[in-house]
C-alpha positions in Angstrom: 150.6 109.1 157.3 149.7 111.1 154.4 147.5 110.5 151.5 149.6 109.3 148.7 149.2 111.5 145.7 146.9 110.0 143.2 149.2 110.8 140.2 152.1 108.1 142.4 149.0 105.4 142.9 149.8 102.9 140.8 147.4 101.6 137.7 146.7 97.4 137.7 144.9 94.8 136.1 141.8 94.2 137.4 140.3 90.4 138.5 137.1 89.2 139.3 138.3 89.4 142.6 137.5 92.9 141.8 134.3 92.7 141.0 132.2 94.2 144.2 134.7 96.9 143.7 134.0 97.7 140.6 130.6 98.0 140.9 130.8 99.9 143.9 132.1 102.6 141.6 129.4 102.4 139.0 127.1 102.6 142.4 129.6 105.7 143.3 128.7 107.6 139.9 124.9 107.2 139.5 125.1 104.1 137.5 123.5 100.9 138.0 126.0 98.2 139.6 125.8 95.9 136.5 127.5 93.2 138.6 126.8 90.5 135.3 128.3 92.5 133.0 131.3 93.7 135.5 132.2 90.2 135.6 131.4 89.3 131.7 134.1 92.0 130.2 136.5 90.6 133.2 136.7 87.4 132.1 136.3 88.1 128.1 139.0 90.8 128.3 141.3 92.8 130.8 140.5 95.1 133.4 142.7 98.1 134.8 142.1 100.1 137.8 144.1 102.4 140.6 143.0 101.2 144.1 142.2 104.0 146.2 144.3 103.6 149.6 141.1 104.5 151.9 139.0 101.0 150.3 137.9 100.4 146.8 138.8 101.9 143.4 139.8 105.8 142.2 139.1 104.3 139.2 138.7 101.5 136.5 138.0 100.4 133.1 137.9 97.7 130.9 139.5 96.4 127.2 137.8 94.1 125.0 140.3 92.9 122.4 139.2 91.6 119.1 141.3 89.3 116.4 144.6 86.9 116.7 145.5 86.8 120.4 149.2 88.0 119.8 147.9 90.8 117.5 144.8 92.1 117.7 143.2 93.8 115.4 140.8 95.8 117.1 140.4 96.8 121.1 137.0 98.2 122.5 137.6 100.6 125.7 134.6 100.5 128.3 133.5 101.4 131.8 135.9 104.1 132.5 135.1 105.7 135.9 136.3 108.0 137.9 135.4 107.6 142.1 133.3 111.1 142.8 135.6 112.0 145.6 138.3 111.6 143.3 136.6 113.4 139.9 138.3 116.3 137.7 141.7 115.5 138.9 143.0 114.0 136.4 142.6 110.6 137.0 140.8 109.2 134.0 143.1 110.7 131.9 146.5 109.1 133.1 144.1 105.7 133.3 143.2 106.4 129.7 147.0 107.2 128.6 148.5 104.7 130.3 145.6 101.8 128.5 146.0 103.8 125.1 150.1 103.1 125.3 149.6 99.6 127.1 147.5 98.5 123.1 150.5 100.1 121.8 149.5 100.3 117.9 146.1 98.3 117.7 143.3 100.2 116.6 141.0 101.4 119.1 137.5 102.3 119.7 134.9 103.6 122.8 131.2 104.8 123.5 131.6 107.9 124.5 129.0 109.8 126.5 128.5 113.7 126.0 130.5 114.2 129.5 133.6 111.8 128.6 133.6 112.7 125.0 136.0 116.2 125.3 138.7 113.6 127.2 138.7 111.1 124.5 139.0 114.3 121.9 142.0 115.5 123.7 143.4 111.8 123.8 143.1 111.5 119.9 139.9 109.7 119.5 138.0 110.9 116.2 133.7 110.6 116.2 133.5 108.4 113.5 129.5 107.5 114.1 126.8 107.4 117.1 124.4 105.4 118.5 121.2 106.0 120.4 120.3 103.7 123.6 116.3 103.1 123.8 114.6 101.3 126.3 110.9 100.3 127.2 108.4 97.9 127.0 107.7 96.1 123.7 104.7 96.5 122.4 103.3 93.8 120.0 101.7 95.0 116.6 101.8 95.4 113.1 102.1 92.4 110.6 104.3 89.5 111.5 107.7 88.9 110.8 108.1 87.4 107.7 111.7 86.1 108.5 111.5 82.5 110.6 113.4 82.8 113.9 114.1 79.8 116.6 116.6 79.4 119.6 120.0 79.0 118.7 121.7 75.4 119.6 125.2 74.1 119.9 124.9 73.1 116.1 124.4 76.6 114.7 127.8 78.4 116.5 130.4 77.7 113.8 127.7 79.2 111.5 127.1 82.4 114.2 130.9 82.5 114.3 131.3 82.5 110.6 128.3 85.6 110.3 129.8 87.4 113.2 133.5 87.5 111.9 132.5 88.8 108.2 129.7 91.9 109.5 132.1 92.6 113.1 135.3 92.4 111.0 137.6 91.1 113.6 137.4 87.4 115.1 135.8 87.7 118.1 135.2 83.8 119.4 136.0 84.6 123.2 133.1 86.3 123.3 130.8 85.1 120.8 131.2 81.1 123.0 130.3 83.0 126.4 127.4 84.3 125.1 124.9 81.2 126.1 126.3 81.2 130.1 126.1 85.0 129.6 122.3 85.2 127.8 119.1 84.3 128.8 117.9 84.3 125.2 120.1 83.5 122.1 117.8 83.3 118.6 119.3 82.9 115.0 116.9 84.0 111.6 117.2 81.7 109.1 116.4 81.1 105.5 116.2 77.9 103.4 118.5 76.4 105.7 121.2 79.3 106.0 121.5 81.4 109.0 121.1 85.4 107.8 121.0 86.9 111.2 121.1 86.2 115.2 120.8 88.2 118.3 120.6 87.6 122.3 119.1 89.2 125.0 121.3 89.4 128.2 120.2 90.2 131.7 120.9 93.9 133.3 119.3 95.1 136.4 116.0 95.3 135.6 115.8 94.8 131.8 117.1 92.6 129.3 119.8 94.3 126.5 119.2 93.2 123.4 122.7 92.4 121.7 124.4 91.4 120.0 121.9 92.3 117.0 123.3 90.9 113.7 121.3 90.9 111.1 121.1 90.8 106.8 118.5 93.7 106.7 116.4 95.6 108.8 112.8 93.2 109.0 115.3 90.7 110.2 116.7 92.6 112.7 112.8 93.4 113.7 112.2 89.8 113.7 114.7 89.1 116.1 114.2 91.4 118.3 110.3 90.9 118.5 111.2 87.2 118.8 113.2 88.5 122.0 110.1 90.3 123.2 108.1 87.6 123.3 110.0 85.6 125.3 110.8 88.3 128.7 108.6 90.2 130.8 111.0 93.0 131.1 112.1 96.2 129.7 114.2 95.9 126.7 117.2 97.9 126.3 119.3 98.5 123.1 122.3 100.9 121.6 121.6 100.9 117.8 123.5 102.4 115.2 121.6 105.9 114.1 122.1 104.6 110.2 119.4 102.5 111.0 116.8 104.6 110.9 114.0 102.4 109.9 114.4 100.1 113.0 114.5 103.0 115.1 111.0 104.1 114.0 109.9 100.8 114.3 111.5 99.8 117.9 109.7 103.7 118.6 106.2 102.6 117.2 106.5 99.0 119.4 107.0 101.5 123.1 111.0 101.6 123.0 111.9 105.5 123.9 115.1 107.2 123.0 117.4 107.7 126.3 120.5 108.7 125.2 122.8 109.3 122.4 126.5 108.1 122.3 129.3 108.9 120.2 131.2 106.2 118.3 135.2 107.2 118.3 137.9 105.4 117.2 142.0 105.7 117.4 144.0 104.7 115.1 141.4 103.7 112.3 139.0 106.1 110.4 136.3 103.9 110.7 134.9 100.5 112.1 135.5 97.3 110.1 132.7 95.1 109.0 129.6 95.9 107.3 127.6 98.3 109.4 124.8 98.1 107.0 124.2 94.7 109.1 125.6 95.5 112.3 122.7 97.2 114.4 123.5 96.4 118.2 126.6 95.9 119.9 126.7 93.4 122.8 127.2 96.0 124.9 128.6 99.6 124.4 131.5 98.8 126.7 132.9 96.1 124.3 132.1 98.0 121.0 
């Protein structure tokens, strides 16, 4: 029989049933097969994928959505790959239009890397900031923290919840209540009693990503992240806003090198909601 065309394949919701296949494709592309965090945006939000008749997926990606369940007010697009056997046909871009007109009129936004970035362009998306991914060791140094830090418990999440809401600027409590199954560390900064900033450090391959980071200035945000440190062995890994350019010099100083830079788009909206000025990490670039 012939191979059906791939523009007559038709485009799904993913499962976790899918997960090997999905990261069989990250495998297929270079990237690392992030099985954990596969299987965290499938369960927190939708997947959508083409199976490829021959095994596997041509293609998939994944929606985060943000805000009341019957009208969200935000949607992050991540993961969108595109099988190498199946590349520059024209794939990612029905798989794109076909999400972009599935969140019919809710405001949308992606991490874009240099290579995906003229798609998203041609599909509407506007740069509206960037962020820069470092990674390495943390090196203790310098004067302590002066901001008090301490693991998070089941007491402090209406308080996280509360914090998160105001700086993300979209309700995002699917995700926010996963995060202690999904962490290995979750820390909150606190002062006289009141909680000013938290973060977590998730597990990925061989390193630990560092976000969410949310924070009320920057030596908070240092003081969680060095509180992270201390308690892994491995690499850290972090996206941060390029507005913050004070905790980039620092994270730089304590043996975290730059790897790549990402644009920030948006659809639909001119910029993010929220206070960025206290938004410095994303949980993960896939779910904005």
């Amino acid at each position: 029989m012939p191979t059906p065309s791939l523009t007559s394949l038709p485009i799904r919701r993913l499962t976790l049933r899918d997960l090997t296949a999905c990261a069989d494709l990250s495998e297929n592309r270079g990237w690392p097969r992030e099985e954990h965090k596969w299987g965290f945006l499938l369960t927190a939000g939708k997947g959508y994928g083409i199976d490829d008749p021959d095994g596997g997926l041509v293609s998939a990606c994944t929606v985060t959505e943000y805000g009341p369940h019957d009208r969200p007010s935000l949607a992050a697009i991540g993961m969108v790959l595109v099988a190498e056997r199946h590349a520059r046909q024209g794939v990612g871009r029905r798989l794109m239009r076909h999400v972009v007109a599935e969140l019919g009129t809710t405001p949308l936004t992606l991490h874009a890397t240099p290579y995906g970035r003229p798609l998203y362009e041609e599909l509407g998306f506007k740069t509206t900031g960037q962020a820069e991914m470092v990674r390495g060791r943390f090196t203790p140094g310098g004067p302590d923290p002066r901001i008090a830090t301490r693991a998070a418990t089941a007491e402090d999440l209406a308080a996280i919840l509360r914090l998160d809401e105001e700086v993300f600027g979209a309700d995002r409590t699917h995700v926010i209540t996963r995060l202690p199954a999904f962490t290995d560390h979750l820390r909150v900064a606190e002062e006289d009693g009141r909680l000013i900033g938290y973060a977590a450090a998730w597990p990925n391959m061989d390193t630990h990503v560092v976000g969410p980071l949310i924070a009320r200035d920057t030596e908070t945000a240092k003081a969680l992240i060095a509180s992270l440190a201390a308690r892994t062995d491995r690499p850290l890994r972090t996206d941060i806003d390029v507005r913050h350019e004070e905790l980039l010099a620092w994270v730089g100083e304590h043996g975290l090198a730059s790897v790549s830079h990402n644009a920030v788009m948006t659809y639909g909206i001119t910029e993010l909601p929220g206070d960025w000025n206290r938004r410095f990490a994303p949980l993960t670039v896939a779910a904005g």
